[in-house]
C-alpha positions in Angstrom: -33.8 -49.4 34.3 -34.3 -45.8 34.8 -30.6 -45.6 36.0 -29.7 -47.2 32.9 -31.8 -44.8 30.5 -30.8 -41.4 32.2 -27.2 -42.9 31.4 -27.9 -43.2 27.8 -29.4 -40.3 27.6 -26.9 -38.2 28.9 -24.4 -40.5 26.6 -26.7 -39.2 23.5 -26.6 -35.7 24.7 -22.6 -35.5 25.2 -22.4 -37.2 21.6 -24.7 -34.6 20.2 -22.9 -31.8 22.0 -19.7 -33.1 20.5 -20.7 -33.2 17.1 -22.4 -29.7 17.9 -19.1 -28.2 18.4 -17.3 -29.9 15.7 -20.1 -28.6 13.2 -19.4 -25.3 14.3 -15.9 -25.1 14.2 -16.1 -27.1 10.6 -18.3 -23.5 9.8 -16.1 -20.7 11.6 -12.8 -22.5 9.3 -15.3 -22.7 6.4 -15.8 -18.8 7.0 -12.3 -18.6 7.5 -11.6 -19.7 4.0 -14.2 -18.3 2.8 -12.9 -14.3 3.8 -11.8 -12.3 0.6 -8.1 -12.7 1.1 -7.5 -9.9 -1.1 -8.8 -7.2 1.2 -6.1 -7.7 3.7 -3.9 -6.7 0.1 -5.5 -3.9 -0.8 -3.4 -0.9 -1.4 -6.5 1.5 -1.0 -5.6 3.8 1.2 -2.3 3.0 2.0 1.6 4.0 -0.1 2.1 3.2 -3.7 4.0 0.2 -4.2 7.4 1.2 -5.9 7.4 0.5 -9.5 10.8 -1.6 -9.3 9.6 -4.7 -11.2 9.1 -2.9 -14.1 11.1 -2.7 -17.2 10.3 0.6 -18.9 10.0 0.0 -22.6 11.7 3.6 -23.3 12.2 6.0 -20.8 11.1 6.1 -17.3 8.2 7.7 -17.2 7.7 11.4 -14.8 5.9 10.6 -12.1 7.2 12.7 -9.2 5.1 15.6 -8.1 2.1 14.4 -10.1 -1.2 11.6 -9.8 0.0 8.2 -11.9 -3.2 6.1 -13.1 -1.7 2.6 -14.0 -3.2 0.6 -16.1 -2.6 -3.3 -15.8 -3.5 -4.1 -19.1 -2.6 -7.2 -22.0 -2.1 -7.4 -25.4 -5.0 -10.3 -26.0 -7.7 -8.8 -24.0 -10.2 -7.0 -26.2 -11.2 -5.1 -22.5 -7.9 -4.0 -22.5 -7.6 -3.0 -26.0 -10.7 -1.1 -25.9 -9.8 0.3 -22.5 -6.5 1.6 -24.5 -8.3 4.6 -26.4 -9.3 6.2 -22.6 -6.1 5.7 -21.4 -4.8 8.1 -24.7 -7.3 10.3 -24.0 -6.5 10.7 -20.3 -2.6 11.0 -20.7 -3.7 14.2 -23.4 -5.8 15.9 -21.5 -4.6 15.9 -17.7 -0.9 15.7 -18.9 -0.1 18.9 -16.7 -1.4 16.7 -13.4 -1.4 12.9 -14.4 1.1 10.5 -15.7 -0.7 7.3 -17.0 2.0 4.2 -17.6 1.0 0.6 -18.8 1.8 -2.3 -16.9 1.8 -6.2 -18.9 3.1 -9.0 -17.2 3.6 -10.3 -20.7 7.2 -10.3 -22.2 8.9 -7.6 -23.8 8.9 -8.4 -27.3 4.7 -9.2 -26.9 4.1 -5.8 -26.1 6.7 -4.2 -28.4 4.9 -5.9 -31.1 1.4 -5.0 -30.6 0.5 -2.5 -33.0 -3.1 -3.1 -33.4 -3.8 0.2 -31.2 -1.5 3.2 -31.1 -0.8 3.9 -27.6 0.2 7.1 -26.6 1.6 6.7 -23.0 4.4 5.1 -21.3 5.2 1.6 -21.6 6.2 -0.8 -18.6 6.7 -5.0 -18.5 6.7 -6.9 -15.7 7.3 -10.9 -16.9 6.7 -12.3 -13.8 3.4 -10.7 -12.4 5.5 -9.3 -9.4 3.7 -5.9 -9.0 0.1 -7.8 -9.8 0.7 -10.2 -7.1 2.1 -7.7 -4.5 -1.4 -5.4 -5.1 -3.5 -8.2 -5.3 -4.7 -8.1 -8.4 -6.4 -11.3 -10.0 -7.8 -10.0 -13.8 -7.2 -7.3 -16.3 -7.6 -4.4 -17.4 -7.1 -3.0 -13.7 -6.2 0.7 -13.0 -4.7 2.2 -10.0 -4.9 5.6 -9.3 -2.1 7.2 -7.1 -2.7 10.9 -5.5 0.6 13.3 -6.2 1.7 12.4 -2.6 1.9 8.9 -3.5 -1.1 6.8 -1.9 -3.3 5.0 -3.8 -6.5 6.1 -4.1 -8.5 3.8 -6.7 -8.2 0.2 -7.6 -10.4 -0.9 -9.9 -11.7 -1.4 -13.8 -11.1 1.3 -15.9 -14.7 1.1 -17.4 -15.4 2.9 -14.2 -13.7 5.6 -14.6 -14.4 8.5 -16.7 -13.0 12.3 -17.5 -15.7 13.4 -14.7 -14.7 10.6 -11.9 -11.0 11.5 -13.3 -11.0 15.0 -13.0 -12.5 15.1 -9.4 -10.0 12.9 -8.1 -7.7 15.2 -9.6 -9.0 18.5 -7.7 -10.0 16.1 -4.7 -5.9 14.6 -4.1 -4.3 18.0 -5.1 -5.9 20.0 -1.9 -5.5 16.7 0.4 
């Protein structure tokens, strides 16, 4: 009998070690899944994504030479809308160093006739989200902030920015 209970027990033991490592490997793919896949996206750090995609609604704005904060914005969006009034402010006072362009992903003709705020700054659509997608980006209003030498330097919402934050990434990226 003891023969036959050392058997099961080592039968109970191998069952339990099998479900062991299936549990764990159910929670290293559950991890997996789990992982921010937009960090491996982030453009922090890294060279500004060409502006391609976009279809300038006017002329192409100058950004060659200087910092571009681009604001992913919509027309619906109250954020956005109220987000609109900085990005004015901004493209008036650091004209001499900053370009600031909006980006929609809406269609032309719902951006050309929003008129609820004046906006003061170069306008850009992008219909199919292609730019969006490319940085990652999952909501709106989003700005990027690109040094004069062309990497970005600041992904995030505009509410966190301010003519303080703005300015010393300014002075920071022009002696980089």
């Amino acid at each position: 009998a003891s023969a036959f209970m050392k058997t099961v027990a080592d039968q109970i033991a191998a069952q339990a070690q099998i479900r062991r490592l299936a549990a764990d490997e159910e929670a290293a793919s559950q991890r997996e899944t789990l992982a921010d896949p937009i960090s491996k996206q982030s453009p922090l750090n890294r060279p500004a994504h060409k502006l391609t995609t976009v279809k300038w609604l006017g002329e192409t704005p100058a950004m060659e030479g200087k910092a571009v904060l681009i604001f992913f914005w919509t027309t619906w969006s109250l954020p956005c809308r109220n987000a609109i009034l900085d990005m004015n402010a901004y493209a008036k006072d650091f004209h001499d160093q900053l370009t600031v362009v909006g980006i929609s992903p809406q269609k032309e003709k719902e951006v050309t006739d929003f008129k609820d705020v004046k906006i003061d700054f170069p306008l850009g659509v992008d219909p199919d989200g292609k730019l969006e997608k490319d940085l990652g980006l999952t909501s709106v209003p989003q700005v990027l902030f690109i040094d004069a030498q062309g990497t970005v330097r600041y992904v995030g919402h505009p509410g966190a920015l301010n003519r303080t934050v703005l300015k010393q990434f300014l002075v920071k990226t022009s002696v980089e």
